[in-house]
N, CA, C and O of each residue as an XYZ file, in Angstrom:
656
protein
N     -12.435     32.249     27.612
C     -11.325     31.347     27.829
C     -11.804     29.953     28.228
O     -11.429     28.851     27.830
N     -12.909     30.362     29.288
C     -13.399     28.226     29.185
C     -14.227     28.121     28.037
O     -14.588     26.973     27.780
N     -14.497     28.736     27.521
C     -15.139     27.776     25.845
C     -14.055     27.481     25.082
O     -14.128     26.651     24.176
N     -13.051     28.070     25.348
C     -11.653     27.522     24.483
C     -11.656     25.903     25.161
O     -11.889     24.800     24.666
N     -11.305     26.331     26.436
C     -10.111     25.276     27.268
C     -11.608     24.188     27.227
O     -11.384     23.187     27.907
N     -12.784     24.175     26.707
C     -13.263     23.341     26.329
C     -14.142     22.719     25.174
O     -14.893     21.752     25.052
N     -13.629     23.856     24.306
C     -13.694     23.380     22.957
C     -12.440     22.640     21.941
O     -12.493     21.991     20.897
N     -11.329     23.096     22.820
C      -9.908     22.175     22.297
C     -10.148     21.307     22.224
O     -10.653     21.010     21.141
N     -10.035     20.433     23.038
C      -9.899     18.777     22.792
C     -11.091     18.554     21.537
O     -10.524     17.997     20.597
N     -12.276     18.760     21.282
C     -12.554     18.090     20.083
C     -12.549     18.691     18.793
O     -13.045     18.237     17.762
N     -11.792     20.014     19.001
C     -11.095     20.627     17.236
C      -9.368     19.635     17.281
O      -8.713     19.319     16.288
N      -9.125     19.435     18.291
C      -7.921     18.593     18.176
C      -8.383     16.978     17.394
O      -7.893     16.453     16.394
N      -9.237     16.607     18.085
C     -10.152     15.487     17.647
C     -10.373     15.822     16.124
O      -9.462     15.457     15.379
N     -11.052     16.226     15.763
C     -11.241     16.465     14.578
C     -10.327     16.942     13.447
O     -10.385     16.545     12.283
N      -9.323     18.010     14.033
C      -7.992     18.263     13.114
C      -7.237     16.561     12.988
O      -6.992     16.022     11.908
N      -7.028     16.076     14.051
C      -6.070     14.703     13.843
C      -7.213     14.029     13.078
O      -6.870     13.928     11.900
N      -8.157     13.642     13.237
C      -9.251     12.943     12.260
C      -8.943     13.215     11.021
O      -8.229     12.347     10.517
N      -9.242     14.200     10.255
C      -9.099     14.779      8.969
C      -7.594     14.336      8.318
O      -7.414     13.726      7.264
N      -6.552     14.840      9.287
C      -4.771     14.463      9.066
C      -5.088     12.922      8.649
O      -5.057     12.562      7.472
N      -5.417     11.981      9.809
C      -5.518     10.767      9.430
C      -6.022     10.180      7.960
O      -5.412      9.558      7.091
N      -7.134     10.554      8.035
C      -8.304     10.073      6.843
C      -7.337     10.269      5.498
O      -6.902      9.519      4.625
N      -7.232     11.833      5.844
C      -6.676     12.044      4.520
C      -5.435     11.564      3.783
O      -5.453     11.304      2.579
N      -4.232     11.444      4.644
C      -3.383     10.172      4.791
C      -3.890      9.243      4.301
O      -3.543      9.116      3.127
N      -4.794      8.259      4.756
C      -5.276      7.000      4.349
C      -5.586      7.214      3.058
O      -5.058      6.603      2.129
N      -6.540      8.173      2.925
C      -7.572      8.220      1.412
C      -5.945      8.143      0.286
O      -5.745      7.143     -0.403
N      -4.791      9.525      0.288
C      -3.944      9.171     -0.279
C      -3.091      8.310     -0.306
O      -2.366      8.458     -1.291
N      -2.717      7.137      0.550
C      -2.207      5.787      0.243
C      -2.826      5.120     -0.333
O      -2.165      4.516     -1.178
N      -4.059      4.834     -0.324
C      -4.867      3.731     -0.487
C      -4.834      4.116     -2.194
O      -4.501      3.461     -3.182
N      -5.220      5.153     -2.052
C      -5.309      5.321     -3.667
C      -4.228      5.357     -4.760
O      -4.424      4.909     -5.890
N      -2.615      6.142     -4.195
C      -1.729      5.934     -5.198
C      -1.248      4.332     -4.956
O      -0.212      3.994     -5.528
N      -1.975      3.308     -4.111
C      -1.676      2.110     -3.682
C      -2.525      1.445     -5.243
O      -2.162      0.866     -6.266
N      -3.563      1.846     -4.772
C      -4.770      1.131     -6.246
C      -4.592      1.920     -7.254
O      -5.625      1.830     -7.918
N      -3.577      2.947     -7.966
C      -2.997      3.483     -8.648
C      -1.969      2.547     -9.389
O      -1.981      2.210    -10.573
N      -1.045      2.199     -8.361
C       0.171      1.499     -8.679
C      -0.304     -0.143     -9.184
O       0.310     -0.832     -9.998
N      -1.606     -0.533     -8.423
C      -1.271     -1.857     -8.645
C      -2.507     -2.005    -10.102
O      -2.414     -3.074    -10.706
N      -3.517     -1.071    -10.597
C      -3.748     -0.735    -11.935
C      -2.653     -0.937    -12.842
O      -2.378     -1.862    -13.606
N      -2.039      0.269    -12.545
C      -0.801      0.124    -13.491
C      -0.070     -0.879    -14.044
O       0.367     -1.106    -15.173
N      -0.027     -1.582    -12.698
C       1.388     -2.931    -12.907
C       0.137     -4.047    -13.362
O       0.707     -5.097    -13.660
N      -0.801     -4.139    -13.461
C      -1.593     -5.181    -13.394
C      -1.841     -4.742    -15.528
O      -2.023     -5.678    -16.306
N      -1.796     -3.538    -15.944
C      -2.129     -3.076    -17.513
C      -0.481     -3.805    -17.915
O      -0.183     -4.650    -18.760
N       0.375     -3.053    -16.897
C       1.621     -3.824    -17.514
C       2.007     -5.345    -17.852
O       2.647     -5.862    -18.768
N       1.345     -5.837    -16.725
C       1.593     -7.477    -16.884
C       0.674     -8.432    -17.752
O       0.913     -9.539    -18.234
N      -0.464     -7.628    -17.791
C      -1.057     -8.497    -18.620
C      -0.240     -8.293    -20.460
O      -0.745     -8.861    -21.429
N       0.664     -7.657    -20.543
C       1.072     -6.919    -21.737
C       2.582     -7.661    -21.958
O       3.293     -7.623    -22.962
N       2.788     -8.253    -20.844
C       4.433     -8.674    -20.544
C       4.589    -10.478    -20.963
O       4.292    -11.369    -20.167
N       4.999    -10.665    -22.062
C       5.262    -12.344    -22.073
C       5.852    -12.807    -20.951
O       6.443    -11.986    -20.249
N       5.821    -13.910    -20.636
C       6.767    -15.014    -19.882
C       6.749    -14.862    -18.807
O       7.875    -14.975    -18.322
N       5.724    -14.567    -17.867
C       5.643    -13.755    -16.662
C       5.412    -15.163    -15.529
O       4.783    -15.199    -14.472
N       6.373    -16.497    -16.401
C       6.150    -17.743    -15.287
C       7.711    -17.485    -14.670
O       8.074    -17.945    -13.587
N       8.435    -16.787    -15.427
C      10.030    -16.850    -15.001
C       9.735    -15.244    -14.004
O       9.018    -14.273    -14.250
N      10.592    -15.535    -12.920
C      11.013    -14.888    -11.809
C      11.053    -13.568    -12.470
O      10.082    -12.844    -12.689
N      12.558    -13.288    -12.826
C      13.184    -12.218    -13.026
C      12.021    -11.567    -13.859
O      11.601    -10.517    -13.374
N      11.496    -11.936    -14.876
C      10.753    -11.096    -15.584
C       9.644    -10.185    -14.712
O       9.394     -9.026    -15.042
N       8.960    -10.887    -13.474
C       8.281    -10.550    -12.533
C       8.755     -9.350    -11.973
O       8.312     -8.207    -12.079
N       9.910     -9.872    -11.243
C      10.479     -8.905    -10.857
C      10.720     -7.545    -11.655
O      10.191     -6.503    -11.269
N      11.415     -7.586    -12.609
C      11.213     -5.875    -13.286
C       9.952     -5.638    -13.548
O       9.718     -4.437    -13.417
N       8.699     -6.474    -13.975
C       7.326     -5.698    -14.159
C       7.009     -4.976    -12.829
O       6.488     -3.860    -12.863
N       7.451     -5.869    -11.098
C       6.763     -5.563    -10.354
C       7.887     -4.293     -9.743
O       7.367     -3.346     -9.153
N       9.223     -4.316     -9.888
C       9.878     -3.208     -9.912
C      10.648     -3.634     -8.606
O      11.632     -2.941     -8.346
N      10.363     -4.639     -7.768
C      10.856     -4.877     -6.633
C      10.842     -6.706     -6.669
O       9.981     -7.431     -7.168
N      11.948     -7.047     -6.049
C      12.101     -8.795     -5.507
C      10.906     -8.571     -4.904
O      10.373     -7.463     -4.851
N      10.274     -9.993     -4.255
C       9.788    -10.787     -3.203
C       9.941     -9.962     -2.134
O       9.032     -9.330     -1.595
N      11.205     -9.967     -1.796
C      11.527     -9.812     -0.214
C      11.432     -8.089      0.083
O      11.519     -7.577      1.199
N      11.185     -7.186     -1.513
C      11.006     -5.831     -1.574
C      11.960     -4.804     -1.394
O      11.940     -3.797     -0.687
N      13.199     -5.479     -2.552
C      14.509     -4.637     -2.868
C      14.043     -4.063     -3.689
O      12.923     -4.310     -4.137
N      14.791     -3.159     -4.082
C      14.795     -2.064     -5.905
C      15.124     -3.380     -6.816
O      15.835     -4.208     -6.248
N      14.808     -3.619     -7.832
C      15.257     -4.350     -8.980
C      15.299     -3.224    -10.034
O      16.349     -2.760    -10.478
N      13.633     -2.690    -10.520
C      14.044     -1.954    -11.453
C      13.069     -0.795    -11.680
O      11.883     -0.772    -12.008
N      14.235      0.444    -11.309
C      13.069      1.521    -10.894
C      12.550      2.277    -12.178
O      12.370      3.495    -12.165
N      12.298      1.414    -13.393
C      11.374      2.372    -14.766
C      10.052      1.469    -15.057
O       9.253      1.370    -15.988
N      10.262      0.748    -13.549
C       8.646     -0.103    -13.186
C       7.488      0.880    -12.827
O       7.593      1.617    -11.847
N       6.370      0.885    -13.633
C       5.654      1.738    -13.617
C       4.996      1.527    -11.774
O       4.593      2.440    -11.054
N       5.070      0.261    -11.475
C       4.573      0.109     -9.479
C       5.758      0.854     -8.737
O       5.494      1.215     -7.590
N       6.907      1.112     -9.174
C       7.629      1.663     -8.476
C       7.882      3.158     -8.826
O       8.549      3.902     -8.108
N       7.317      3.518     -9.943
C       7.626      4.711    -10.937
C       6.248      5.841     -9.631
O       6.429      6.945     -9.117
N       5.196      5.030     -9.551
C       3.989      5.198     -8.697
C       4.390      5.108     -7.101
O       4.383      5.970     -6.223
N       4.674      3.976     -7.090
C       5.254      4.273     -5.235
C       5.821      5.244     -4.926
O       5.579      5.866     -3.892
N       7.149      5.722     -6.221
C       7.815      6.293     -5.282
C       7.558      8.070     -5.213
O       8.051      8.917     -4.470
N       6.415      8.190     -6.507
C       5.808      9.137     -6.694
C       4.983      9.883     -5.474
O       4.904     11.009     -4.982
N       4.521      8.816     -5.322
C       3.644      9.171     -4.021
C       4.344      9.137     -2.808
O       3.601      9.189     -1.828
N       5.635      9.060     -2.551
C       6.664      8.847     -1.368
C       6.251      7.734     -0.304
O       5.963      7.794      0.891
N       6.362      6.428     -1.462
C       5.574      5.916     -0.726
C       7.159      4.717     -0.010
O       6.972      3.810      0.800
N       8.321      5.027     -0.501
C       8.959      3.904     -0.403
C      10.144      4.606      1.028
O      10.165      5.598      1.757
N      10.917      3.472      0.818
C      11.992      3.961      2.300
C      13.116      3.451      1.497
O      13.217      2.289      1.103
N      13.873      4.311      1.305
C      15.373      4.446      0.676
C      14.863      4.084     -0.457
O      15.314      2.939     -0.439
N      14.214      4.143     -1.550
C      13.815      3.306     -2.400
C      13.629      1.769     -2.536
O      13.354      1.173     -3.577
N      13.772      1.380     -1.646
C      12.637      0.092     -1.250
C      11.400      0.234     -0.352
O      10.987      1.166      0.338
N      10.924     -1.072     -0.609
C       9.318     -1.034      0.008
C       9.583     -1.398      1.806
O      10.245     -2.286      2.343
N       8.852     -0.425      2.311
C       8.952     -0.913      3.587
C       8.661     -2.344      4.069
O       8.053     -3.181      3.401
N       9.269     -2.573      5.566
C       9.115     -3.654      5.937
C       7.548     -4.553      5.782
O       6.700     -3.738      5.419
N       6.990     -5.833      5.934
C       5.522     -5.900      5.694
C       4.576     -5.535      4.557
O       3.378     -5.769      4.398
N       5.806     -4.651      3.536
C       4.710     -4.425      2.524
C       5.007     -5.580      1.111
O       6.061     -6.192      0.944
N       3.938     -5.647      0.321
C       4.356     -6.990     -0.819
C       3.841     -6.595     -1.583
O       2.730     -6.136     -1.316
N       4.440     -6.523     -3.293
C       3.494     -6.501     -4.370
C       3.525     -8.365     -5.101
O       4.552     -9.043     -5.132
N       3.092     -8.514     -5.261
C       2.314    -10.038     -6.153
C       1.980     -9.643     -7.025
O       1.501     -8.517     -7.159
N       2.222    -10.896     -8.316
C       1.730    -11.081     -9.745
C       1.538    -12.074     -9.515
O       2.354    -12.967     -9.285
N      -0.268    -12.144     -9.542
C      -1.319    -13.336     -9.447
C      -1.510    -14.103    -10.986
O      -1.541    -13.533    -12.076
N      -1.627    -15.550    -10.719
C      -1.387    -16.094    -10.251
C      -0.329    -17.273    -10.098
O      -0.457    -18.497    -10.118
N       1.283    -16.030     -9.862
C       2.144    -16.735     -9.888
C       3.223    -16.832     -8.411
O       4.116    -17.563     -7.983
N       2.591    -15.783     -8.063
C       3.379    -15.516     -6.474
C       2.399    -15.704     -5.142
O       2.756    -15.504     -3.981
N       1.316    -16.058     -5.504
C       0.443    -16.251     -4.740
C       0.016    -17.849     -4.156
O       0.404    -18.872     -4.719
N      -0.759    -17.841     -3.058
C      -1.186    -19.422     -2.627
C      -2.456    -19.512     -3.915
O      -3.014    -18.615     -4.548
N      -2.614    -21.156     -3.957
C      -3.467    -21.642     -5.298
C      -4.805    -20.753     -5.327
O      -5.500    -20.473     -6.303
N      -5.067    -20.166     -3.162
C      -6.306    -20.060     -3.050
C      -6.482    -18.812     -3.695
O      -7.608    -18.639     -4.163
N      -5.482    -17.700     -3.871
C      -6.082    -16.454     -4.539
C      -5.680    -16.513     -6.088
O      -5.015    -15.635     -6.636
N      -6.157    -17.634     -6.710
C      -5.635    -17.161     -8.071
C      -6.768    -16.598     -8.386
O      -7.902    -16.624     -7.909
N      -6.120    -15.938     -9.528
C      -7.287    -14.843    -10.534
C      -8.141    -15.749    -11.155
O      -8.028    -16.919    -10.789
N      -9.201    -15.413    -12.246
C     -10.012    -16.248    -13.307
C      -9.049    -16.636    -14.283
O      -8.199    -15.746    -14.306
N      -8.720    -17.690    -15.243
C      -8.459    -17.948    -16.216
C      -8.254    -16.762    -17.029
O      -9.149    -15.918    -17.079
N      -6.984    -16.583    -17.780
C      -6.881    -15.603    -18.569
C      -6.659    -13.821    -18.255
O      -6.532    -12.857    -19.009
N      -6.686    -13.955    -16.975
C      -6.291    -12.700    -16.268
C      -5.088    -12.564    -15.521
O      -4.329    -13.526    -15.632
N      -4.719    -11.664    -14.816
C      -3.485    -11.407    -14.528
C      -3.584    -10.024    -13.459
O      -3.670     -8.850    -13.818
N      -3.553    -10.419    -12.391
C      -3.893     -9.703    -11.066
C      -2.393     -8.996     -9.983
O      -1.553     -9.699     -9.421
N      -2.420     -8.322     -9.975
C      -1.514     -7.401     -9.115
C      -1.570     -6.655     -7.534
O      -1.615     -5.431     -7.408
N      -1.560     -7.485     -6.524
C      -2.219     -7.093     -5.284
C      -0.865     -6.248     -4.590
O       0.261     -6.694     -4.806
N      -0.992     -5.380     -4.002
C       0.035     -4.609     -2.984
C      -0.599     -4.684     -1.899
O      -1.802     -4.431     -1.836
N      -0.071     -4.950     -1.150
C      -0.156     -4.971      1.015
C       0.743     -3.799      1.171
O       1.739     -3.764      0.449
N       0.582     -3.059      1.817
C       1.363     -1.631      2.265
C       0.901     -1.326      3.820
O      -0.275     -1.153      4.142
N       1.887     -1.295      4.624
C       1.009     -1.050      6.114
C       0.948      0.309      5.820
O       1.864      1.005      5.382
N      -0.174      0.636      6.085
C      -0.375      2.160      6.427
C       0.444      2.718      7.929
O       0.809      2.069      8.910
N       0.528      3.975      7.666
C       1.421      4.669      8.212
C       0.874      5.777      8.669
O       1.183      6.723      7.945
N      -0.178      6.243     10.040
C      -0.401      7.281     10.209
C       0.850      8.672     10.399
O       1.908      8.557     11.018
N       0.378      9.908      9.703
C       1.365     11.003      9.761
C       2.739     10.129      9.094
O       3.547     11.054      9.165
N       3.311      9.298      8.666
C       3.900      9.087      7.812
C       4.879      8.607      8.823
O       6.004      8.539      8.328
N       4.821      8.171     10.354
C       5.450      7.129     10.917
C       4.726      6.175     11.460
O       3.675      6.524     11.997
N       5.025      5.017     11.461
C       5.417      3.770     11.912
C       5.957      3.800     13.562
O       7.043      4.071     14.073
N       4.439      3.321     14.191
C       4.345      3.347     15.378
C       4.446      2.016     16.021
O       4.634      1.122     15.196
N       4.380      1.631     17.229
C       4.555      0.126     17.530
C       3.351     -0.548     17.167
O       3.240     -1.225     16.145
N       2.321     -0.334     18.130
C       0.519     -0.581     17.352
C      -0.425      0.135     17.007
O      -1.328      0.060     16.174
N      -0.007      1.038     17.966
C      -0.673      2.322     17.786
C      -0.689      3.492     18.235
O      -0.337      3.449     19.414
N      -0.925      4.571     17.896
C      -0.324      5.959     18.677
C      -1.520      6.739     19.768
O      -2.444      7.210     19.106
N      -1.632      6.899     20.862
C      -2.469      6.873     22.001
C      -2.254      8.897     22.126
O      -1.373      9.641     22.558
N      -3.686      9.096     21.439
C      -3.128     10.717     21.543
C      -4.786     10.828     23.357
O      -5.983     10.546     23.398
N      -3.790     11.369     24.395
C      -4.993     11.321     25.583
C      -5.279     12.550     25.767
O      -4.441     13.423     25.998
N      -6.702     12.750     25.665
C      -7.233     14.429     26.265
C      -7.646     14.166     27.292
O      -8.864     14.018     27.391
N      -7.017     14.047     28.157
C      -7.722     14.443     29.745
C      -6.144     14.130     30.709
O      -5.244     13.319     30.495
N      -6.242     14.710     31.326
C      -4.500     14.757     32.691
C      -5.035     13.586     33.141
O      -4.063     12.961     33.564
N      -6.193     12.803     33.325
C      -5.872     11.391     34.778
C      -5.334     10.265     34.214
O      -5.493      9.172     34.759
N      -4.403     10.446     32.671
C      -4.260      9.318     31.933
C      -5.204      8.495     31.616
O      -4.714      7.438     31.219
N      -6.421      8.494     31.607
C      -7.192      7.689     30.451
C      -7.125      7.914     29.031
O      -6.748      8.856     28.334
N      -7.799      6.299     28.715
C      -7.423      6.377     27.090
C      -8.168      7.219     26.381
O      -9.289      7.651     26.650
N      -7.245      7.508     25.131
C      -8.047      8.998     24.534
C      -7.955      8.358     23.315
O      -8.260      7.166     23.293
N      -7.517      9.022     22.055
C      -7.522      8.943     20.929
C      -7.119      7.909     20.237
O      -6.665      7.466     21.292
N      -6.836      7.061     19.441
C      -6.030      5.462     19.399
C      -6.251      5.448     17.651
O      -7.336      5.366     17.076
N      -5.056      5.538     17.087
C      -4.287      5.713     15.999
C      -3.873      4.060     15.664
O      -2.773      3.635     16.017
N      -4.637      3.383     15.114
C      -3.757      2.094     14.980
C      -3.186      1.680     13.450
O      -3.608      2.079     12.365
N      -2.267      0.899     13.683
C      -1.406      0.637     12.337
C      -2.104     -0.029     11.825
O      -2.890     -0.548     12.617
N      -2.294     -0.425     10.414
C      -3.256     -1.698      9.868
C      -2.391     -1.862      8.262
O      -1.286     -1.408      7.963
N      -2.842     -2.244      7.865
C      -2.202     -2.626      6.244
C      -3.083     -2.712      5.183
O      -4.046     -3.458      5.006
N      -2.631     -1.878      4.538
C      -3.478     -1.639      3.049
C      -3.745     -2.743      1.944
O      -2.799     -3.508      1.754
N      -4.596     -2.892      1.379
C      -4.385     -4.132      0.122
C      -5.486     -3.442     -0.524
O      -6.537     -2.973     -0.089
N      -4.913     -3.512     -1.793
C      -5.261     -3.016     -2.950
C      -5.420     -3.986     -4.139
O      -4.688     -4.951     -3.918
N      -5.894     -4.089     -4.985
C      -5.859     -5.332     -5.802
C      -6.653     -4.729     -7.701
O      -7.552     -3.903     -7.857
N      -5.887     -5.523     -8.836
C      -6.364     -4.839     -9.724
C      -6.215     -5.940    -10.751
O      -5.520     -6.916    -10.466
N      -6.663     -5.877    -11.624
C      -7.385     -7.625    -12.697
C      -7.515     -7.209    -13.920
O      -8.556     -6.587    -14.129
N      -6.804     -7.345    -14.805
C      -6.777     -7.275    -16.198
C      -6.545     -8.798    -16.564
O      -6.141     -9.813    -15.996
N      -7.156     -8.308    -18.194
C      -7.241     -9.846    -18.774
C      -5.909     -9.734    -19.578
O      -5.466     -8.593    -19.715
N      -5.212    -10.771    -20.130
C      -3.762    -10.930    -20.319
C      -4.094    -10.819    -22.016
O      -4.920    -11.431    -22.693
N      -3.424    -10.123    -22.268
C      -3.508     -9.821    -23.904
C      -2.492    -10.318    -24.447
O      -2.633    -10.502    -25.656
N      -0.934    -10.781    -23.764
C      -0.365    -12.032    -24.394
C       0.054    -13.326    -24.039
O       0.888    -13.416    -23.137
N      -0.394    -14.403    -24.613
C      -0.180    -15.572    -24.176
C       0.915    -16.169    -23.439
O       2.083    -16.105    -23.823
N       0.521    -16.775    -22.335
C       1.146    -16.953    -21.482
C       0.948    -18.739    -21.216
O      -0.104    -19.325    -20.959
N       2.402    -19.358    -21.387
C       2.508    -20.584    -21.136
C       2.260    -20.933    -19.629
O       2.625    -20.185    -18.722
N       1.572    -22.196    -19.415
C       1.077    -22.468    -18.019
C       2.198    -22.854    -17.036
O       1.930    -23.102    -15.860
């Protein structure tokens, strides 16, 4: 019984480790999933200087409403449960570079770039900064779960011409 009561705390350690990681590993990836996708789509999409057209490639406004959910970034988000009511959570952004972006991240000439920001979400809530798991009764700090935000980014060259 004391090799239990002191082998717990670091199979707990290690079970929440693994939960975490693995969480991460699957956002990050149907994240660089989605923005592949939308990045094959856009380089494929004329006229991608006008708004609206943006918007249905990227499947969501700016501000990260539904516009149009047979958007392959949203067809992917929401695959992966990645959205909240079918919009993008608060803090998260998809961009079509380089038209929604500052001058400083444009793509190379002739390409056409698709970045998503997604805060990650340990265990699949949204904590204030971070979630404080403590192994020991005198209240010291123990375990520390912090929120951070994903960015993913993906670069195809534009296969139809696109007016400047």
């Amino acid at each position: 019984m004391v090799e239990f009561a002191l082998s717990f705390p670091f199979l707990l350690i290690i079970l929440f480790s693994v939960l975490f990681f693995g969480q991460y590993f699957l956002q990050a990836q149907s994240i660089l999933y989605a923005a592949q996708q939308g990045a094959l789509t856009a380089s494929r999409t004329p006229n991608l200087t006008n708004t609206t057209v943006r918007d249905n490639v990227r499947g969501f406004t700016t501000g990260g409403a539904v516009v149009n959910t047979n958007s392959v970034i949203y067809a992917a988000l929401f695959s992966a449960n990645l959205l909240q009511n079918g919009n993008l959570p608060p803090n998260a952004a998809v961009e079509i570079l380089p038209w929604d972006a500052d001058p400083i991240e444009n793509p190379p000439a002739g390409t056409v770039e698709v970045k998503i920001n997604y805060p990650f979400q340990p265990f699949g809530i949204q904590f204030g900064t971070s979630l404080n798991i403590a192994l020991t009764f005198n209240g010291a700090a123990g375990l520390q779960f912090k929120n951070f935000t994903l960015t993913e980014r993906a670069l195809a060259l534009q296969q139809v011409f696109q007016a400047p």
